[in-house]
C-alpha positions as CSV (number, residue, x, y, z in Angstrom):
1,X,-14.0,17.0,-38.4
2,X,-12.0,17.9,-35.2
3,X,-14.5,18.5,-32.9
4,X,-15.9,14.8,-34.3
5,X,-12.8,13.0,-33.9
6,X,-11.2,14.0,-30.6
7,X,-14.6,13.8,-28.2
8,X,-15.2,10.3,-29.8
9,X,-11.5,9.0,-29.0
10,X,-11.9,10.4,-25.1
11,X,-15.1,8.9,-24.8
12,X,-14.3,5.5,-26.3
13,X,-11.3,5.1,-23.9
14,X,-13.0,6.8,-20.9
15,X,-15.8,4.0,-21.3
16,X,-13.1,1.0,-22.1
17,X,-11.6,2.0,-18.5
18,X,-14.7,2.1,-16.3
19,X,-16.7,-0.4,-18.1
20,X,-14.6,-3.1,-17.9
21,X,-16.1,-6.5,-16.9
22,X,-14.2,-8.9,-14.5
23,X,-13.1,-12.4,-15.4
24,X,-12.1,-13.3,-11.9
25,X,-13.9,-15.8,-9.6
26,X,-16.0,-14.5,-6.7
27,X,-13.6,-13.9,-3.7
28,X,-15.0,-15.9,-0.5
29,X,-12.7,-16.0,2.4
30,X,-12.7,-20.1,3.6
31,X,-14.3,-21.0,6.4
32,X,-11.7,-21.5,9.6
33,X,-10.2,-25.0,9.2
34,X,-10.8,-24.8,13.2
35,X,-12.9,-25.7,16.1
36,X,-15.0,-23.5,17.0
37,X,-14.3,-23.3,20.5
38,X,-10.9,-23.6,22.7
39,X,-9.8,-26.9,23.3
40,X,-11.1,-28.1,26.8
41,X,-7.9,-27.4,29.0
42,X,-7.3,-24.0,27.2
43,X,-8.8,-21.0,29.8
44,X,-9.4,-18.5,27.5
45,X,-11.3,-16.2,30.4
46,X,-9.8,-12.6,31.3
47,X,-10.8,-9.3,32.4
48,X,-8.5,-7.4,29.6
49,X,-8.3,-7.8,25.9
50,X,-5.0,-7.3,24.4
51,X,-6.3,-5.1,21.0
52,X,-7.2,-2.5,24.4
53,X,-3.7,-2.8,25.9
54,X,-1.0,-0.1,24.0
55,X,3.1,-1.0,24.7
56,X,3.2,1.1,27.5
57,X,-0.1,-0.3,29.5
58,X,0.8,-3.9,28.9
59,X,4.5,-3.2,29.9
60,X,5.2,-1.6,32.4
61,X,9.0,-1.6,33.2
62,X,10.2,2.0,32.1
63,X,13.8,0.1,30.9
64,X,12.1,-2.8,28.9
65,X,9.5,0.5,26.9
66,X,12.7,1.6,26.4
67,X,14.2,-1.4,24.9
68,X,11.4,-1.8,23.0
69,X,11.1,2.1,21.5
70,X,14.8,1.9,20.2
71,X,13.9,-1.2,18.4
72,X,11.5,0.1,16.8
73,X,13.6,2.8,15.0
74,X,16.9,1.0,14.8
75,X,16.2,-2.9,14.3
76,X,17.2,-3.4,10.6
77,X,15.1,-6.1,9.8
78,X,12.3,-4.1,10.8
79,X,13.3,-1.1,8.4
80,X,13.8,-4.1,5.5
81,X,10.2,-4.8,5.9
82,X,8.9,-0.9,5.8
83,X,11.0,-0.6,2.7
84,X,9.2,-3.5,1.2
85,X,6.0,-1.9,2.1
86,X,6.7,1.1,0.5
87,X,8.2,-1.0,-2.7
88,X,4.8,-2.7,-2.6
89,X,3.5,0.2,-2.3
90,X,5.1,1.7,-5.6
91,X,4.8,-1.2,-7.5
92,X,0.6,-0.9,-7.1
93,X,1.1,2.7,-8.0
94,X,2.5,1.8,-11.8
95,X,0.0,-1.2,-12.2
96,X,-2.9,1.3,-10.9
97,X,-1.7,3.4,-13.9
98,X,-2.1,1.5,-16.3
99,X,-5.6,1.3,-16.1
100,X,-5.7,5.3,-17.5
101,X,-4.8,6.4,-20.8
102,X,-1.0,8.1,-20.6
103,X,-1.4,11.5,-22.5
104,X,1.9,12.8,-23.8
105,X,3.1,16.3,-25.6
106,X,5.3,15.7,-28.1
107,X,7.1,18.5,-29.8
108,X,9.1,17.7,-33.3
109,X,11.0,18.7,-36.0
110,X,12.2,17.1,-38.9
111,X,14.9,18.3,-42.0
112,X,15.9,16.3,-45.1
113,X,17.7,17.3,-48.1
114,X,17.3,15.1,-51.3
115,X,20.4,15.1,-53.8
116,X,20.2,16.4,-57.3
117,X,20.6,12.7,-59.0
118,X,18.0,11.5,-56.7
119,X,15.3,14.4,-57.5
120,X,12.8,13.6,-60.0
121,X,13.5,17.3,-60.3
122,X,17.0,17.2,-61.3
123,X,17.9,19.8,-58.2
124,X,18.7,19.3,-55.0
125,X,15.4,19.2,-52.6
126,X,15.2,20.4,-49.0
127,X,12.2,20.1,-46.6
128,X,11.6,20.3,-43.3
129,X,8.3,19.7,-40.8
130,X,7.3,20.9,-37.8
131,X,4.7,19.2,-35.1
132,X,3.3,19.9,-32.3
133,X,1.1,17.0,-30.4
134,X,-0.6,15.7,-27.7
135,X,-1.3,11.9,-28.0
136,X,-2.3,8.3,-26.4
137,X,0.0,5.9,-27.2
138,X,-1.0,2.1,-27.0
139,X,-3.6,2.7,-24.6
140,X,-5.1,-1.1,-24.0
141,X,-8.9,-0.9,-23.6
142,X,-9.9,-3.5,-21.0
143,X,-13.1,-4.8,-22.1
144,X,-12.4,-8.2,-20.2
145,X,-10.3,-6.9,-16.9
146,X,-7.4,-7.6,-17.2
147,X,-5.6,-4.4,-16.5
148,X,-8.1,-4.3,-13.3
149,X,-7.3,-7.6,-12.3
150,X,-3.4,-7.0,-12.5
151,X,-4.3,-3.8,-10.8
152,X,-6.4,-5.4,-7.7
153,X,-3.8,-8.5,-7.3
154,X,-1.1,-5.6,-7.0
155,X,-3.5,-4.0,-4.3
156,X,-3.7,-7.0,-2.4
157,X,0.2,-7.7,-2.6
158,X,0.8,-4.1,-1.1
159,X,-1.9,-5.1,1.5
160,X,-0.3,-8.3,2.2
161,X,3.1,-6.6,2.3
162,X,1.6,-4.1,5.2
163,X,0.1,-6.7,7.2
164,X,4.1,-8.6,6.7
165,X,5.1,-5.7,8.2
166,X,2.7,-5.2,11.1
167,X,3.1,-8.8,12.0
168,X,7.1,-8.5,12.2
169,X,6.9,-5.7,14.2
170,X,4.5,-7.0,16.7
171,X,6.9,-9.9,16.5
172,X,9.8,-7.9,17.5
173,X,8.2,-6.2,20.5
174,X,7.9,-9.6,21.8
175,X,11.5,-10.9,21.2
176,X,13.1,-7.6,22.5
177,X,10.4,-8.5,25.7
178,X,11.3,-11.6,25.6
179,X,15.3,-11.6,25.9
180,X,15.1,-8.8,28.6
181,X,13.5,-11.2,30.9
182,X,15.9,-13.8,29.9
183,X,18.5,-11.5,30.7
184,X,16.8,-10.6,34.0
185,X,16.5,-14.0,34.4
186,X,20.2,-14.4,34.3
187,X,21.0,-11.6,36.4
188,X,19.4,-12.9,39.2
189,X,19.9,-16.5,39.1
190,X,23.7,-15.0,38.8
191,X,23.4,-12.7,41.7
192,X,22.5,-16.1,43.6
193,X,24.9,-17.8,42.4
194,X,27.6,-15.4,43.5
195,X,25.9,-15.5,47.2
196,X,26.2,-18.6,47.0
197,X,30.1,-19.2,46.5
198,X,30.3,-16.3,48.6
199,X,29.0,-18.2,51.7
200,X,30.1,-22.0,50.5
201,X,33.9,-19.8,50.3
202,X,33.1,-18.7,53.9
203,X,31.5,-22.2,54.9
204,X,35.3,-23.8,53.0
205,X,37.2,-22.0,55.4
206,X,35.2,-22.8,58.6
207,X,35.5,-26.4,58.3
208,X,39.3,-25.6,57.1
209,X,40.2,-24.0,60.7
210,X,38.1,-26.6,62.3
211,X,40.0,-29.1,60.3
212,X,43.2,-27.5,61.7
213,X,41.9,-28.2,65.6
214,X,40.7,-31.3,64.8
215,X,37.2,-31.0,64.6
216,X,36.5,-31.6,61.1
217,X,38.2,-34.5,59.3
218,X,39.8,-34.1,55.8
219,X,36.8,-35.8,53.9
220,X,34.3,-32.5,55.4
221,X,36.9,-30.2,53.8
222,X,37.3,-31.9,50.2
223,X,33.6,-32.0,50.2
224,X,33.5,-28.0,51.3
225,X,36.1,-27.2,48.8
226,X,34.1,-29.5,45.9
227,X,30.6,-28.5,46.7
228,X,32.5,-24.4,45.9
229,X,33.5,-25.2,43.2
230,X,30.7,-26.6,41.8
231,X,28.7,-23.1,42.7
232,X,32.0,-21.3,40.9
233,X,31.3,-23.4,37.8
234,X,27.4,-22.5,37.8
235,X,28.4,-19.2,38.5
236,X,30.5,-19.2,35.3
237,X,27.9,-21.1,33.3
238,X,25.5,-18.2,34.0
239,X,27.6,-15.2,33.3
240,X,28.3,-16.8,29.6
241,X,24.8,-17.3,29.1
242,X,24.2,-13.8,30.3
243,X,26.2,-12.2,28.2
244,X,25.0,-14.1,25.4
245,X,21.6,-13.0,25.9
246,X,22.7,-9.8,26.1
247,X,24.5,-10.4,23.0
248,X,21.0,-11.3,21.2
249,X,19.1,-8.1,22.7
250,X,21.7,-5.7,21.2
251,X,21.2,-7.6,18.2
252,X,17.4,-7.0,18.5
253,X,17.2,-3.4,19.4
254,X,19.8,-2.3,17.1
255,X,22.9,-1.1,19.2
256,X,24.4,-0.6,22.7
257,X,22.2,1.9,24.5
258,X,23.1,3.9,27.3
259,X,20.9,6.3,29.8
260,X,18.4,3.7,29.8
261,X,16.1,4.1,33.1
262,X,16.2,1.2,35.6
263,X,14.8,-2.1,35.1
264,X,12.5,-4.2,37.6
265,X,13.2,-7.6,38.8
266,X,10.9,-10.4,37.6
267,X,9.1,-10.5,40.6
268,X,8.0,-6.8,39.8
269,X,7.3,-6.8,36.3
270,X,3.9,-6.5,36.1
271,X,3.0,-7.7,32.8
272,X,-0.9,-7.7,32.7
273,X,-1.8,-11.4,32.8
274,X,-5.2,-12.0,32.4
275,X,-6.2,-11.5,28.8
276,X,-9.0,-12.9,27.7
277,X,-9.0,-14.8,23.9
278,X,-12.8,-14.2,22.6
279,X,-13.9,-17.2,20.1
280,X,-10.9,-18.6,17.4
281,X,-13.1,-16.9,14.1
282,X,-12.8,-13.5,16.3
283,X,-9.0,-13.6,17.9
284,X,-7.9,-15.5,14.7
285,X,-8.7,-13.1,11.9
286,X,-7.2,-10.1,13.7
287,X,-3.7,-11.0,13.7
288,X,-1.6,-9.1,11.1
289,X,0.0,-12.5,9.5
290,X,-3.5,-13.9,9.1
291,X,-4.7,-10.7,7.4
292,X,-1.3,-11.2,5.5
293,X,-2.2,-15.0,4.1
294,X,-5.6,-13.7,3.0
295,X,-4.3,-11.2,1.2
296,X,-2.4,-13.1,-0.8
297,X,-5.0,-15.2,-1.3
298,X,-7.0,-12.1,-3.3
299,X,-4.0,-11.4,-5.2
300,X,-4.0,-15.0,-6.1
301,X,-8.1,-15.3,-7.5
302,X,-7.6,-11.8,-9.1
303,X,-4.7,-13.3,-11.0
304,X,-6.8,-15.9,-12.4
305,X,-9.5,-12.9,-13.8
306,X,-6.0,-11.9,-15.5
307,X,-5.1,-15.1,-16.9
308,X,-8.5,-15.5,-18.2
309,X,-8.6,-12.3,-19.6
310,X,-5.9,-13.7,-22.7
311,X,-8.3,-15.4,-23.9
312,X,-9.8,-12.5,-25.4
313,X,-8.8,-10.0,-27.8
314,X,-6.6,-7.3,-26.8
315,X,-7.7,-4.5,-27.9
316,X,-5.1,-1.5,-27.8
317,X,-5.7,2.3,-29.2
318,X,-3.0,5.3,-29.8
319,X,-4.3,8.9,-31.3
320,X,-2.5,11.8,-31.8
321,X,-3.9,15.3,-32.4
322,X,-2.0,18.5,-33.1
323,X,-0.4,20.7,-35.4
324,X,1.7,20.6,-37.9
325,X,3.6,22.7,-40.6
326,X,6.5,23.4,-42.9
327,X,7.4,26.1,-41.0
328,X,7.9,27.8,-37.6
329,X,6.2,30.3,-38.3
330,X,2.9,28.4,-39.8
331,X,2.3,25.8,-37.1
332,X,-0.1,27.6,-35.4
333,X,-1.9,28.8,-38.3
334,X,-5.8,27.9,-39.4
335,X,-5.5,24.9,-41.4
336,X,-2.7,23.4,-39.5
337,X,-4.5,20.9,-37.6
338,X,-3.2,17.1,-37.7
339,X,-4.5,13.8,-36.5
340,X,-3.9,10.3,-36.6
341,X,-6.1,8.1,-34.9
342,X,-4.8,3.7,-35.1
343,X,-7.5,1.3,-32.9
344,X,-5.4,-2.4,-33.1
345,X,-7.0,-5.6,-32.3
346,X,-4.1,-8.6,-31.5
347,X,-5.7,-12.2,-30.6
348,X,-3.0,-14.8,-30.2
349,X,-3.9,-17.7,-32.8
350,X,-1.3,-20.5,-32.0
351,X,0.3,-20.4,-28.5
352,X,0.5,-24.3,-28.3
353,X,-1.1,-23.9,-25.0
354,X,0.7,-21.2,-23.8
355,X,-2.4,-19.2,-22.7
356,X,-4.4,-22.3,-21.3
357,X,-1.1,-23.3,-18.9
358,X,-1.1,-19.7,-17.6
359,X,-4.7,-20.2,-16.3
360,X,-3.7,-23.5,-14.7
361,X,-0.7,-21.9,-13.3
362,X,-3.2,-19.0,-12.1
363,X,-5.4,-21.4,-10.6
364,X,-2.5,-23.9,-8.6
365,X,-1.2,-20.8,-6.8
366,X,-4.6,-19.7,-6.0
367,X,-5.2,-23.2,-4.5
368,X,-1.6,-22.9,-2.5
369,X,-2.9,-19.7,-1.2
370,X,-5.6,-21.4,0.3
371,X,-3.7,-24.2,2.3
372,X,-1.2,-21.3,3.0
373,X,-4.3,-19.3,4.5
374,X,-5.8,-22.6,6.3
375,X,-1.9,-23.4,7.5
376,X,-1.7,-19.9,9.2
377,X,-5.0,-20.3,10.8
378,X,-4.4,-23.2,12.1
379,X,-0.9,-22.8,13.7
380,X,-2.2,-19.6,14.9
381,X,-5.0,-21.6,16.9
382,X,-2.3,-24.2,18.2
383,X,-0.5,-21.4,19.4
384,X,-3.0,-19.5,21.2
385,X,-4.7,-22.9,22.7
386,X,-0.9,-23.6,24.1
387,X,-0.6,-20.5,25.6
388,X,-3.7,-20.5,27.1
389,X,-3.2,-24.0,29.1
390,X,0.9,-23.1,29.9
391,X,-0.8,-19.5,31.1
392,X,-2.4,-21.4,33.7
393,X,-0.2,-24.3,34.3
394,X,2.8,-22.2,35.1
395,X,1.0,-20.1,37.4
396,X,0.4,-23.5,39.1
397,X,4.0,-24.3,38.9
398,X,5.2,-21.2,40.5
399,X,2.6,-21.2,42.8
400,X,4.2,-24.7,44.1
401,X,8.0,-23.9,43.4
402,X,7.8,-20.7,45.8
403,X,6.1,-23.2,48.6
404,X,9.0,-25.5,47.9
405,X,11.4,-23.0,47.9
406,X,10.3,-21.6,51.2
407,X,10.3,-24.8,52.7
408,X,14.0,-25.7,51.8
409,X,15.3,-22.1,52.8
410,X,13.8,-22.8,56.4
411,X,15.5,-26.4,55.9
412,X,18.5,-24.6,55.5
413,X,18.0,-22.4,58.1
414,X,17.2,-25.4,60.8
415,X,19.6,-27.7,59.4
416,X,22.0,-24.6,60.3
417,X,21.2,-24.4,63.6
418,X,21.5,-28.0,64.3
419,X,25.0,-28.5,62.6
420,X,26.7,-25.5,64.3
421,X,24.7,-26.9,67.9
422,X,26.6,-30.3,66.7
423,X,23.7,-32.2,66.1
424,X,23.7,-32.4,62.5
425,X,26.2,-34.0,59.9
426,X,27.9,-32.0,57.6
427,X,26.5,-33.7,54.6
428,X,23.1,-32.8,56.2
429,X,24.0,-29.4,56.0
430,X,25.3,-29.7,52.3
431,X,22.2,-31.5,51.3
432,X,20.4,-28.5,52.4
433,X,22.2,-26.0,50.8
434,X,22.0,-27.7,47.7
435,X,18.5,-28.1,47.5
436,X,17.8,-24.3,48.3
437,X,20.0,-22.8,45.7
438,X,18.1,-25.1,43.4
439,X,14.5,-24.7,44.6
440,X,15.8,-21.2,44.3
441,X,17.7,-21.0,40.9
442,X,13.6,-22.8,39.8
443,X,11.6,-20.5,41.3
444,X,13.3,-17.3,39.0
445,X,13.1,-20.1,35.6
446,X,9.8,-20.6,36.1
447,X,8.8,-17.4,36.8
448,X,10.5,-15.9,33.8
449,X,8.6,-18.7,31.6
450,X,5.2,-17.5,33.4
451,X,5.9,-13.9,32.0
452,X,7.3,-15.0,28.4
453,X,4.1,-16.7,28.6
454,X,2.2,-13.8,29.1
455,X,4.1,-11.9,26.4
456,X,3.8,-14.8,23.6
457,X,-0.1,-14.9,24.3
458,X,-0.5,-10.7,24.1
459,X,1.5,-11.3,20.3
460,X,-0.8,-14.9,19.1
461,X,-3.6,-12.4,20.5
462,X,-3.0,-9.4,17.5
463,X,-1.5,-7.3,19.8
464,X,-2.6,-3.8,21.0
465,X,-4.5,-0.7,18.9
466,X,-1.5,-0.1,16.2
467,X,-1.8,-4.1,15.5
468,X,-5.6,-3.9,15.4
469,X,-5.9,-1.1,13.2
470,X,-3.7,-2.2,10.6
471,X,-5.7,-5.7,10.2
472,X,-9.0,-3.9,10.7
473,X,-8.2,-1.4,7.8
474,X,-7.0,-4.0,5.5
475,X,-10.3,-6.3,5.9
């Protein structure tokens, strides 16, 4: 009877767990809620594709890789969202098993002694048992998939919870880039700044002796001391802002580091700038937070399969088989064979609904997924399309503010000439000064916006290999 019963029990539940049909609707991915080109003013031409370019190639100041490589191990937020990947991970681990039978050994014994006035006897009655087992308990046999459906849906979460993670870590690598430029920014629109009160202080006390011989009237030297301290209170403006953007990248990378090798000025950077963005279907499906949306998407249509799956009758089975005995000694003995074998069939009758509102409640998410997935493609494409056009427009831009700016620093320099030859005015001379510290306090904005621009684009791109092989994996 043994050898009957216990190869009949394996194979039922062995065919249960692989032969499980699906209730879940074919998965197709939507089509792009996009055009199917760039918009006209985007130039999305290059020589260099950012999935090619690693950290290091696309950035090539040895102070901001440095930056960058500390955040990466101490920015807290980032190690939030590698703990959630491995919590995602975990939690598919315990739906994936319960799609196998859980075989436990079970080892018992048993004593009871019946009183005298209770025996049918009249004396008092001892007994005692003894079992030894190994057994399946409530093992649900999923004829309509709904363990398998739980179990893919947890898959796609722990997917989902990856790409999360490679997105926010792309994501930091561009804020950590992008407030080290700000703070070079700062720096050097500081550092010109404090050459400027430097020679408007000098310039003060000129026209002050002047003043004293008679040369220069009171009105030159109120306008001298006024026009220094405005370049005192830009000066101050700029150290604040500096420090608050320092402030922010601390924040970022996780700490106060020291030995860090020296930094380039903007001018120097070298951030590759001519990558190229191939067609939206291509760039767009290749960044981690897309591959994120569409994975929750799955986890939403295998939900449904699950809901579906109620339906039905669940069908559940537990067997034991082992030995047993009244004795220590006997429980191994011929004869002392035990088995217990309870198949249990449980179909809800009257839910009022309850079933029916869980596949409606299935099926809403699922359709939120899809705008969520639609929504992420097409900020993504707004994003990259913007880049694209303020890639080339700011080149422009700086292009023109570094012609401007050379043209008022030889103003200056004539203007100069002419007022200490006594041919110019004095508010010539300030008017010229003036409009070179701001052609160039300009030229280092806008070319700090030209490299953020650059950096934003390599992130809406999908990054470099580490980015690109997470979403390429998880496809």
């Amino acid at each position: 009877m043994r050898k009957r019963i216990v190869p009949a029990i394996l194979s039922l539940t062995v065919a249960a767990t692989f032969a499980g049909c699906s209730l879940a609707p074919d998965y197709v991915r939507p089509a792009p809620p996009v055009a199917a080109q760039w918009p006209g003013g985007a130039q999305p031409e290059g020589t260099r594709h950012a999935g090619e370019l690693d950290m290091e190639s696309f950035y090539p100041d040895p102070r901001l890789r440095a930056l960058i490589g500390i955040a990466l191990t101490n920015n807290r937020d980032l190690r939030i969202s590698t703990a959630r990947v491995t919590e995602a991970q975990a939690l598919y681990g315990i739906q994936r098993a319960d799609r196998l039978p859980t075989v436990g050994l079970g080892v018992d014994r048993s004593a009871a002694l019946t009183p005298a006035d209770l025996s049918m006897t009249g004396r008092p009655l001892s007994s005692q048992r003894f079992d030894v087992n190994l057994g399946i308990a409530a093992f649900e046999l999923d004829f309509w998939g709904r363990v398998k459906n739980l179990s893919a849906a947890a898959l796609a979460s722990y997917l989902a919870t990856e790409d999360a993670r490679s997105a926010f870590r792309l994501s930091l690598i561009s804020d950590v880039a992008d407030a080290y430029l700000s703070t070079q920014e700062l720096d050097e629109r500081a550092a010109l700044a404090r050459d400027t009160v430097t020679t408007r202080q000098e310039f003060r006390d000129l026209v002050a002796r002047r003043r004293e011989v008679g040369i220069a009237s009171d009105l030159d030297y109120l306008t001298a001391e006024g026009s220094l301290q405005s370049a005192r209170a830009e000066l101050a403006s700029l150290e604040r802002q500096r420090s608050a953007s320092d402030n922010y990248l601390r924040l970022l990378v996780g700490g106060a580091p020291t030995d860090l090798p020296p930094g380039r000025r903007l001018s120097e950077q070298g951030i590759v700038p001519d990558l190229a963005a191939d067609l939206p279907a291509d760039v767009l499906l290749r960044r981690p937070d897309i591959s994120a949306a569409e994975r929750q998407l799955i986890a939403a249509n295998a939900n449904i399969g699950a809901a579906r799956a109620a339906f039905f009758p669940r069908i559940t089975l537990t067997g034991v088989f082992g030995s047993s005995s009244a004795a220590l000694s006997g429980l191994f003995k011929s004869g002392s064979e035990a088995w217990s074998f309870q198949p249990a069939l449980s179909l809800p009758l009257f839910d009022f609904g309850r079933t029916s509102a869980n596949v409606d409640l299935a099926q809403a998410r699922k359709v939120i997924a899809v705008a969520q997935y639609e929504k992420a493609i097409q900020q993504a494409f707004r994003e990259i399309a913007d880049l694209l056009v303020a890639r080339d427009k700011l080149k422009a831009q700086l292009d023109s503010q570094e012609a401007a700016e050379r043209a008022q620093n030889e103003r200056l320099r004539l203007t100069d000439a002419r007022y200490k030859g006594g041919v110019a005015s004095y508010l010539e001379l300030l008017d010229a000064q003036r409009d070179s510290f701001t052609a160039q306090q300009a030229t280092v904005q806008v070319r700090r916006q030209l490299l953020s621009a650059y950096n934003q684009l390599y992130k809406a791109l999908g990054g470099g290999p580490e980015t690109a092989a997470v979403a390429s994996a998880n496809q």
